[in-house]
C-alpha positions as CSV (number, residue, x, y, z in Angstrom):
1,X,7.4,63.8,4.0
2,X,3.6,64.8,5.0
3,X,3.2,68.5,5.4
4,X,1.2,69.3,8.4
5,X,-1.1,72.0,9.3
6,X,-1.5,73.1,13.8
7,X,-4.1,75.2,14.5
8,X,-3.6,76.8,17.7
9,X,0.2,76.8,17.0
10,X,0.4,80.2,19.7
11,X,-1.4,78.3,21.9
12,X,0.1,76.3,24.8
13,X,0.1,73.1,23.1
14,X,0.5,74.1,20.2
15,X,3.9,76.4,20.3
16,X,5.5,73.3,21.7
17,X,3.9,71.1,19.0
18,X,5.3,73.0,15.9
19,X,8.8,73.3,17.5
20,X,8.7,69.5,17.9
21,X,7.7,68.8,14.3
22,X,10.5,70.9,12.9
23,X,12.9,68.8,15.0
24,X,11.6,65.5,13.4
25,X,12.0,67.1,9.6
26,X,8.2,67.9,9.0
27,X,7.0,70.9,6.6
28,X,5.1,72.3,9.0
29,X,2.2,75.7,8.1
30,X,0.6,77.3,11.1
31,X,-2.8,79.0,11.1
32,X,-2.8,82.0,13.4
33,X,-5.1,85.1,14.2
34,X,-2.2,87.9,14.3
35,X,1.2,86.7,12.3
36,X,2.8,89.0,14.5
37,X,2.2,86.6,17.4
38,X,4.2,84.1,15.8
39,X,7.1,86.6,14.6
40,X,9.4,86.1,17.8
41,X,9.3,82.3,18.4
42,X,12.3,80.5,17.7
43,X,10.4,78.6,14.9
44,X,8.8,81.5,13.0
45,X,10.8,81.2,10.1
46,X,10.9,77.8,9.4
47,X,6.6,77.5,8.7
48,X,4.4,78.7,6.7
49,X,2.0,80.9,7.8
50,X,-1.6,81.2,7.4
51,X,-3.5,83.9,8.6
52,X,-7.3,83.8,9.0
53,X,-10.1,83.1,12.1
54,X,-11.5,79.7,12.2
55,X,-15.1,81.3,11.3
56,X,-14.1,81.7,7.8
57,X,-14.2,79.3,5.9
58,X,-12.2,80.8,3.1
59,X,-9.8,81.1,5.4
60,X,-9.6,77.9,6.4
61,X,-10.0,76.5,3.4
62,X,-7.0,78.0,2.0
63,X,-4.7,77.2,4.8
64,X,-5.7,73.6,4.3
65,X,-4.8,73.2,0.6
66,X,-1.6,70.9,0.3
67,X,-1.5,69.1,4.0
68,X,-2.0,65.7,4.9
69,X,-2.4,66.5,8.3
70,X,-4.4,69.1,9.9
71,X,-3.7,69.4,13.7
72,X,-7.1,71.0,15.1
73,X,-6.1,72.1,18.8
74,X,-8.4,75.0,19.1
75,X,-10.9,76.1,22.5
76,X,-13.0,78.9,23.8
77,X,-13.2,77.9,27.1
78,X,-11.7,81.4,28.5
79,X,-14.0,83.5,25.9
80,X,-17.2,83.6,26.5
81,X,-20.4,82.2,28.3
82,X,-21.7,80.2,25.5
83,X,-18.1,78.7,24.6
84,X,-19.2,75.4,23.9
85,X,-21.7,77.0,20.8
86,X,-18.8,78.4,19.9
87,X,-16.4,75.5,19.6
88,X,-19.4,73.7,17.7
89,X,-19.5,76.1,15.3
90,X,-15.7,76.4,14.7
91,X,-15.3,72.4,14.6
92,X,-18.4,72.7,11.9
93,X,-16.8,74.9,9.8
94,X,-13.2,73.3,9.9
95,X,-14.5,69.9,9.2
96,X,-16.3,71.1,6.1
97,X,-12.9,72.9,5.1
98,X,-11.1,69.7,5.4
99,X,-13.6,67.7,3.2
100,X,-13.3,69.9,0.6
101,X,-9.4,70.0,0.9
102,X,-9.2,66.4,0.6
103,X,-7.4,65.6,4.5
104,X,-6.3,62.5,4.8
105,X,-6.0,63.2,9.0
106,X,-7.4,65.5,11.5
107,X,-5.8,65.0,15.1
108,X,-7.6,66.6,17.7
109,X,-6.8,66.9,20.7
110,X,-9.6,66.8,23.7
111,X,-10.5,65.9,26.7
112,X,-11.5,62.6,29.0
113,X,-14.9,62.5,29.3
114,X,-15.9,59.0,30.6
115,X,-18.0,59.8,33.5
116,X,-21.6,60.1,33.1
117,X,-21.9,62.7,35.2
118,X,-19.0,65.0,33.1
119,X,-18.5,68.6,32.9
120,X,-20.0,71.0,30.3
121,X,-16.1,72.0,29.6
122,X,-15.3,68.0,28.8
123,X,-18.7,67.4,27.1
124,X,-18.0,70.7,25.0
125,X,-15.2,68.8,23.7
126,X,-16.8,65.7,23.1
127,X,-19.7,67.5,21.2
128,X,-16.4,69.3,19.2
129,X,-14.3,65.6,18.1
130,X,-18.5,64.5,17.3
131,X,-18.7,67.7,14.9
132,X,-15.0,67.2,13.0
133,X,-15.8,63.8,12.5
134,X,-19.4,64.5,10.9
135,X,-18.1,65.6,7.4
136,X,-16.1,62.6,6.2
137,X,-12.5,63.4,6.8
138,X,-10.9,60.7,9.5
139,X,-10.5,62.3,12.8
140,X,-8.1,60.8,15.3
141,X,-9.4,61.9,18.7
142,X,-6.9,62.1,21.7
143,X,-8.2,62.7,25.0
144,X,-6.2,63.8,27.9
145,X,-6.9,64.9,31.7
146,X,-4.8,67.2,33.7
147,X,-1.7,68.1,31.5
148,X,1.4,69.2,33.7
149,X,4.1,71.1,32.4
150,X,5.4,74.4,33.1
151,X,3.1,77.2,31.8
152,X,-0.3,74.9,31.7
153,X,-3.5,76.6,33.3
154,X,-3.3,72.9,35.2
155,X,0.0,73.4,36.6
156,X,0.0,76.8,37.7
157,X,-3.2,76.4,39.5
158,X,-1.2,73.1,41.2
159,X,2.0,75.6,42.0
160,X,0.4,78.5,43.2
161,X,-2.8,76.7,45.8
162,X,0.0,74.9,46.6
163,X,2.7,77.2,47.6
164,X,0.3,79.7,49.0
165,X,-1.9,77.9,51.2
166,X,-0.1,75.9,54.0
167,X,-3.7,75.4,55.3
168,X,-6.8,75.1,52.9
169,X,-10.4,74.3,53.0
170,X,-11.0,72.4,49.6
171,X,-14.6,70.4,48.1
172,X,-14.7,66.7,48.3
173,X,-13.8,66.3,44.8
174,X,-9.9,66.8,45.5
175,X,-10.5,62.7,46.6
176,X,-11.3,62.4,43.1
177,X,-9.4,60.0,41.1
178,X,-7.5,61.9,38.3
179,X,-4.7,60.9,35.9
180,X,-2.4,63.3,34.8
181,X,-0.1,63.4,31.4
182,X,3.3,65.5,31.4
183,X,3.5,67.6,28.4
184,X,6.6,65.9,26.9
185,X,3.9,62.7,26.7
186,X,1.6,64.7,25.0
187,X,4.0,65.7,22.3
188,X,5.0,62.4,22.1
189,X,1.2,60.9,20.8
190,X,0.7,63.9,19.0
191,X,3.6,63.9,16.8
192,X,3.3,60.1,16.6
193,X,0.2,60.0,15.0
194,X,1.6,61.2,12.1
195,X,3.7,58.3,11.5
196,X,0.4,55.8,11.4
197,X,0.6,53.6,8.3
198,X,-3.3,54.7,7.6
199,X,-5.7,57.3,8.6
200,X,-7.4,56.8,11.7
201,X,-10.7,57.0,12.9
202,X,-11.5,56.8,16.7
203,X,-11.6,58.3,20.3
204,X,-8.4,56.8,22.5
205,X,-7.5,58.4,26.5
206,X,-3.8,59.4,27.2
207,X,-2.6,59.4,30.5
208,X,0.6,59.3,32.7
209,X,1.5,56.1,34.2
210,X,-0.1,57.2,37.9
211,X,-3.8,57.6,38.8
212,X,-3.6,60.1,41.9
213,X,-6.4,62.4,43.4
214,X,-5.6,66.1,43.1
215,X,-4.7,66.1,47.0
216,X,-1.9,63.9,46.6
217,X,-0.9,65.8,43.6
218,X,-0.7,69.0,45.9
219,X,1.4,66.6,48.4
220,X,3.3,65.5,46.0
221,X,4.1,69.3,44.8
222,X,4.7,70.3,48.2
223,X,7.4,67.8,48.7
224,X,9.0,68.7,46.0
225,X,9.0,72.1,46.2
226,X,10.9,71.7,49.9
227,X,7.1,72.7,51.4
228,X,5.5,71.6,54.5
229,X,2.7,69.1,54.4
230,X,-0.4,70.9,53.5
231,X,-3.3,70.4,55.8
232,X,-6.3,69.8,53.5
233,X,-9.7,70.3,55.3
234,X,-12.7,69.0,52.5
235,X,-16.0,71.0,53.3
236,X,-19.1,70.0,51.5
237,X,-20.1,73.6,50.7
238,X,-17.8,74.9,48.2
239,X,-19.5,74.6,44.9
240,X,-18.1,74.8,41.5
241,X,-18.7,78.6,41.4
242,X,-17.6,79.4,44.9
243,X,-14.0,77.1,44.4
244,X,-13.3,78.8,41.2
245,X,-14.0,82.4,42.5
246,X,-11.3,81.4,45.0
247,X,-9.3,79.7,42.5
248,X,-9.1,83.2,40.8
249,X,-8.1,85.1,44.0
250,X,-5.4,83.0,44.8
251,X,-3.6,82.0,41.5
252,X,-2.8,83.8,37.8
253,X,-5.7,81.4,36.3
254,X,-8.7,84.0,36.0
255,X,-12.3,82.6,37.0
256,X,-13.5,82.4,34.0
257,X,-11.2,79.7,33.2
258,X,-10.8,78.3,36.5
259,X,-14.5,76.9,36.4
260,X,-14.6,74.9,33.1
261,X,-11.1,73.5,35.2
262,X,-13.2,72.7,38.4
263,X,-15.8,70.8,36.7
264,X,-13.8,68.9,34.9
265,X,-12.0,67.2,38.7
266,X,-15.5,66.7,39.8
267,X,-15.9,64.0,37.5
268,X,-13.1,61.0,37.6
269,X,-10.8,61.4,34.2
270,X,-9.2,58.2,34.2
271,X,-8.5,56.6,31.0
272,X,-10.4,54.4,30.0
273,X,-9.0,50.6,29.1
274,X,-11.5,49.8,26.4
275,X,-10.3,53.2,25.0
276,X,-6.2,52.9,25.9
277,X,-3.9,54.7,23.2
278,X,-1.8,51.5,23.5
279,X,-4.0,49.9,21.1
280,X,-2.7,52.7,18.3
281,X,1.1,54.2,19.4
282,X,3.1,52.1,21.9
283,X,4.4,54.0,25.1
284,X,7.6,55.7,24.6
285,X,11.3,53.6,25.0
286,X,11.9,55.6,28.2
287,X,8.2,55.0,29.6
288,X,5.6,57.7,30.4
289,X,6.6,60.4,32.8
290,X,5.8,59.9,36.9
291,X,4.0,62.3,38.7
292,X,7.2,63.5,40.3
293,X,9.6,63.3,37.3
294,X,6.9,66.0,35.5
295,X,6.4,68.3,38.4
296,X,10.1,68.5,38.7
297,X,10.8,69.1,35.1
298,X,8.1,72.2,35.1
299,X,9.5,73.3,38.6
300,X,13.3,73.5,36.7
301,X,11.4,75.3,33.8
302,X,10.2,77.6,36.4
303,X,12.8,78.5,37.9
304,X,15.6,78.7,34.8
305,X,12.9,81.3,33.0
306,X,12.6,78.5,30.2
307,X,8.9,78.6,29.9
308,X,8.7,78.0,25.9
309,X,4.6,78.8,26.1
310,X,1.6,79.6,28.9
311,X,-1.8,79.1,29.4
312,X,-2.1,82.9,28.7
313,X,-1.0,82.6,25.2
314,X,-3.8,81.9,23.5
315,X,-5.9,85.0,23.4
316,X,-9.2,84.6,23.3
317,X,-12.2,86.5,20.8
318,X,-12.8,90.1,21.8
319,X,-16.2,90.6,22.1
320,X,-19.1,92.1,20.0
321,X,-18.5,95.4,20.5
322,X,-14.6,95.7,20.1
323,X,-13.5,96.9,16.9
324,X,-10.3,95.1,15.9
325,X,-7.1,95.5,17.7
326,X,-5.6,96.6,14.6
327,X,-8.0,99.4,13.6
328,X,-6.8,103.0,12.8
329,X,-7.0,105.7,15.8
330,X,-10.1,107.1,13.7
331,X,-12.1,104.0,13.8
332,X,-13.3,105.2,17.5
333,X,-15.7,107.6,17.9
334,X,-13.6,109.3,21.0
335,X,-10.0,108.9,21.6
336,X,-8.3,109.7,25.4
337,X,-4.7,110.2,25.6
338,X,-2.3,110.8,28.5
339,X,0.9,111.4,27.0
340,X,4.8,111.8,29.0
341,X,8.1,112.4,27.9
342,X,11.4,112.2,29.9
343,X,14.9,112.7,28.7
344,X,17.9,110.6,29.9
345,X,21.8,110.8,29.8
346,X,21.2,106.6,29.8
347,X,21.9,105.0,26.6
348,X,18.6,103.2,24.3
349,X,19.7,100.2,25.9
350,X,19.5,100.7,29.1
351,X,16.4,102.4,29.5
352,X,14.7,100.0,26.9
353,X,15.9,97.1,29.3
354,X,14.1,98.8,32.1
355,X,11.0,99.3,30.3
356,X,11.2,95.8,28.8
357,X,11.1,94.4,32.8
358,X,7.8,95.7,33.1
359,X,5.6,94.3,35.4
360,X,5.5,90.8,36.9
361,X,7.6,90.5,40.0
362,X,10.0,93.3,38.9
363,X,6.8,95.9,39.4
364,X,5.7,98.7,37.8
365,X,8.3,101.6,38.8
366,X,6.4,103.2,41.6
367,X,2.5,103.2,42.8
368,X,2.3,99.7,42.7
369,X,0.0,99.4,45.7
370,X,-2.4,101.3,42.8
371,X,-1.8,99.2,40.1
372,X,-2.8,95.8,42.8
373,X,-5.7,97.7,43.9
374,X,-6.7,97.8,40.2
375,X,-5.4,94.1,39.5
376,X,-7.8,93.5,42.3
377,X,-10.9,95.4,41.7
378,X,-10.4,93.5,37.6
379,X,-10.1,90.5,39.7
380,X,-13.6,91.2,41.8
381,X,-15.6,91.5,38.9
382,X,-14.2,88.2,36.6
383,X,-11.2,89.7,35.0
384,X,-7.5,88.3,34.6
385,X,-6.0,90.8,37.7
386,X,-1.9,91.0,37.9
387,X,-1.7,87.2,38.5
388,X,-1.2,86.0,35.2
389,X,2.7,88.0,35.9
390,X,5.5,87.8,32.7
391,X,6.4,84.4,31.2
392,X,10.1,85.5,31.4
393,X,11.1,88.1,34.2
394,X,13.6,89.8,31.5
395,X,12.2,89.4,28.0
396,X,9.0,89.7,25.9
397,X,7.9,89.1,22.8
398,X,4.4,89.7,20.9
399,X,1.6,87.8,22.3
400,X,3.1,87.5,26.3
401,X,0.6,88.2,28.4
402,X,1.9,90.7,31.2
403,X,-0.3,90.8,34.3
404,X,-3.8,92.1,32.9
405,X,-1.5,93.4,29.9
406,X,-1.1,91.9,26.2
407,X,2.3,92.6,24.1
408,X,0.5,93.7,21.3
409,X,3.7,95.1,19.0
410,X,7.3,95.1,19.7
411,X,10.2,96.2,18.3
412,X,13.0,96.1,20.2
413,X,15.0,99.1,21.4
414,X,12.4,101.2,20.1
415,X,8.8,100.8,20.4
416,X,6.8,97.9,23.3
417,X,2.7,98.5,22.9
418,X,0.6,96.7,25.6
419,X,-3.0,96.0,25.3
420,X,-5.1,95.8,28.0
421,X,-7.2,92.1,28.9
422,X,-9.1,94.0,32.3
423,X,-12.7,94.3,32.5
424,X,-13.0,97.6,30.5
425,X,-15.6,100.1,29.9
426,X,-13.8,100.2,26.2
427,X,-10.5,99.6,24.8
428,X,-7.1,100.9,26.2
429,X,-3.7,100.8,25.5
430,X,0.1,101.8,27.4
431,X,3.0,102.1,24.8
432,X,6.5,103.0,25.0
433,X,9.0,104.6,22.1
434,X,12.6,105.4,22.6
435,X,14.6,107.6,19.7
436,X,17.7,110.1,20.2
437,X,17.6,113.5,20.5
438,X,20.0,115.9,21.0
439,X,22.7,113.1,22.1
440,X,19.9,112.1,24.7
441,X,17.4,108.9,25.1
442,X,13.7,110.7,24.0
443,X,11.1,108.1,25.9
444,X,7.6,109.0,25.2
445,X,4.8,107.0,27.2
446,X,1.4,107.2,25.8
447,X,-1.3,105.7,27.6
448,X,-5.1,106.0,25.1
449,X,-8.5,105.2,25.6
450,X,-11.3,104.7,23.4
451,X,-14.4,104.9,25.6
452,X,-17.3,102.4,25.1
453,X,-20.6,104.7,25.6
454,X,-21.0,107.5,28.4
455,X,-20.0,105.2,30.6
456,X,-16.5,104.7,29.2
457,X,-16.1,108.4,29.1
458,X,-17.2,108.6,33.1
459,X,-14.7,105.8,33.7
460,X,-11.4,107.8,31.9
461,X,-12.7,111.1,33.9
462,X,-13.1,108.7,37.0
463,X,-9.3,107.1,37.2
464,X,-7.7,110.3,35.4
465,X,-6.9,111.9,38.9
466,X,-5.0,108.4,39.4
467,X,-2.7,108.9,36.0
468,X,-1.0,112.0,37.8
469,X,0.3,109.7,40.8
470,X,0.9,106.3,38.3
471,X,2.6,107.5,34.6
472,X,5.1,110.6,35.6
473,X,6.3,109.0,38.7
474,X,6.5,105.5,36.0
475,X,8.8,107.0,33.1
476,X,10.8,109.3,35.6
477,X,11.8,106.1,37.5
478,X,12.4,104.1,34.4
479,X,14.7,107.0,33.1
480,X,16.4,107.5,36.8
481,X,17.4,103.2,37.2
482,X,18.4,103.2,33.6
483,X,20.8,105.9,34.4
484,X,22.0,104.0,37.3
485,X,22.6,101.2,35.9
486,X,24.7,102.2,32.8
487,X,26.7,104.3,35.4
488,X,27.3,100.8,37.0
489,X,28.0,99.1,33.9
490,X,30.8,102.0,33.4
């Protein structure tokens, strides 16, 4: 049995790929950033973990030793300006690794770029399959388009233009031919490319069995959904820029994301015939997944809370001046704190259950016309706003993104520590701890601040009169439902 390596494995891909390996027998290792990401999926204790970032090669060298396989299902789209120097770099250094490690198979997974005219997102990821494949080891290319699935930065864009505008004013692009995979297809070519009698070397398209524009995917959604026909009026004027601005308003996909995701429809990402993945793995017994068939599956996702990964999962590389998450309190030059404690007659459970619905649709206990004037204002200037919401309206687990929030550690019934993604003058962070005392639930909210410069330190003096109306009136109406509901439950 081959042992594989997936990169990426808390990734939205990738989280699905490792769980689908298990299930066909494979020894499977992942190689994460934070192991604590991986702790709380269902399949953390059935891999191997290796810890290390793709820049280090050490790292990756050592994660590699022993696998036949190496999935390589990395990005940087969402992290910084120059993402595509930084996807060469990372495809450089894991390439080399794999040499050295002796691979007998790198799989990557990228994107359709057969237009001349393609976007610097999809030539980024031509210029990364180029780069693996420059240091010896075969690399099996896979390219897909739009990928629909519950959770995919694709899809949720699709639900939410969709279900919010009943009337929109879109580029000409949205006549643009497109052809979209569901994510169970995806799995399906991934996983078998393993089972090829001999490494592979070579660049093949997977698609879904439909070519559609993205109009009549929002049609099609629309219909589905029990929606009225949208009316779609195409202007000429909307740029890349401009659409993905919008895109960011109006859905939980942030701009900076949105755009690479704009660019990409302008060009046609058809699969190419000369380049067909029927040549390598046939088409599944059942055949690919409709249009329809895979919006439906998501929706059901959707709405059952059975969304396995997101977009949102994959964190991206803090930049330059961020020390580590992980650093000790004294590795900031100044530290702010805004600390509250309430005492309730509820038992741990119950108040832990309140604090655990955080955000999302379920709110924020009070203010919350604050916290979406600050979701917006993050929003205004490029950030990831409240859109992004909870990936399940009840639960959490280390690595959910929660609106502009990250679950950084969790431990449940006693400590949930959230760090925030916004557009921040410095770092900040809003944790919760539950213990007993004196036959009572002790919950302690502590909200810090390590300021970035002066300007950091203006910003925490700036919003500090705001703490007074959000975090008191926040624990005390955590404590007061979680006292009303175990009286309920009694």
């Amino acid at each position: 049995m081959k042992r594989i390596l997936v990169t990426g494995a808390t990734g939205y891909v990738g989280g699905r790929l490792v769980r689908n390996l298990l299930e066909q027998g494979y020894q499977v290792r992942v190689f994460v950033r934070d192991e604590k990401k991986v702790a709380q999926y269902s399949w953390a204790n059935s891999v191997e973990i290796s810890v290390g970032n793709v820049s280090d090669y050490q790292a990756i060298r050592t994660a590699l030793e022993g696998i036949d396989v190496a999935f390589y299902l990395l990005h940087s789209i969402n992290s910084a300006t120059q993402f595509d120097q930084i996807e060469r770099e990372m495809a450089a250094t894991f390439g080399s690794a794999a040499a050295d490690a002796n691979i007998k198979q790198i799989v990557y997974l990228g994107g359709i770029a057969n237009d001349k005219k393609t976007s610097r997102h999809l030539q980024s990821r031509t210029e990364t399959g180029v780069e693996l494949a420059k240091h010896g080891v075969p690399v099996l290319e896979l390219r897909a388009g739009i990928i629909i699935g519950s959770g995919s930065a694709s899809f949720e864009m699709l639900r939410h233009l969709t279900h919010r505008l009943p009337i929109m004013t879109t580029p000409k692009w949205v006549k643009n031919r497109t052809q979209p995979i569901a994510i169970r297809d995806v799995l399906y070519y991934l996983s078998k490319s393993i089972e090829l009698p001999k490494a592979v070397s070579g660049v093949y398209d997977i698609g879904g069995p439909e070519v559609a524009s993205y109009e009549i995917m929002m049609q099609k959604f629309a219909a589905i959904a029990g929606l009225r026909k949208r009316v779609v009026i195409k202007v000429p004027v909307l740029t890349p820029s401009l659409s993905s601005l919008w895109i960011g308003f109006v859905t939980p996909v942030p701009t900076t994301l949105a755009r690479p995701l704009v660019e990409s429809l302008i060009s046609e990402v058809v699969v190419d015939a000369e380049k067909s993945i029927d040549k390598l793995i046939p088409k599944p017994e059942a055949g690919l997944t409709p249009i329809n068939t895979a919006i439906e599956l998501a929706l059901e996702m959707v709405s059952n809370n059975k969304i396995e990964t997101r977009w949102s999962d994959a964190t991206s590389p803090t930049a330059p001046w961020q020390k580590a998450q992980g650093d000790p309190s004294w590795a900031g030059a100044t530290e702010f704190k805004d600390v509250r404690v309430e005492y309730s007659n509820a038992p741990i459970e119950n108040v832990w259950a309140c604090i655990e619905r955080i955000g999302g649709e379920n709110g924020w206990y009070g203010s919350d016309w604050l916290w979406y004037l600050r979701g917006l204002l993050d929003r205004i200037f490029g950030g990831v706003g409240l859109r992004r919401g909870r990936r399940d309206p009840f639960k959490l687990r280390v690595g959910d993104s929660l609106d502009f929030w990250r679950v950084e550690e969790y431990e449940e019934g006693k400590k949930l520590r959230l760090y925030a993604e916004m557009i921040l003058p410095g770092k900040a962070w809003l944790e919760f701890t539950l213990e007993e005392e004196n036959g009572k639930t002790k919950a302690t909210q502590v909200a810090t601040f390590q300021p970035r410069g002066l300007g950091g330190q203006l910003y925490w003096r700036g919003i500090s009169p705001f703490h007074t109306l959000l975090f008191p009136t926040m624990l005390r109406n955590i404590c007061k439902i979680a006292k009303r509901e175990s009286k309920l439950l009694n």
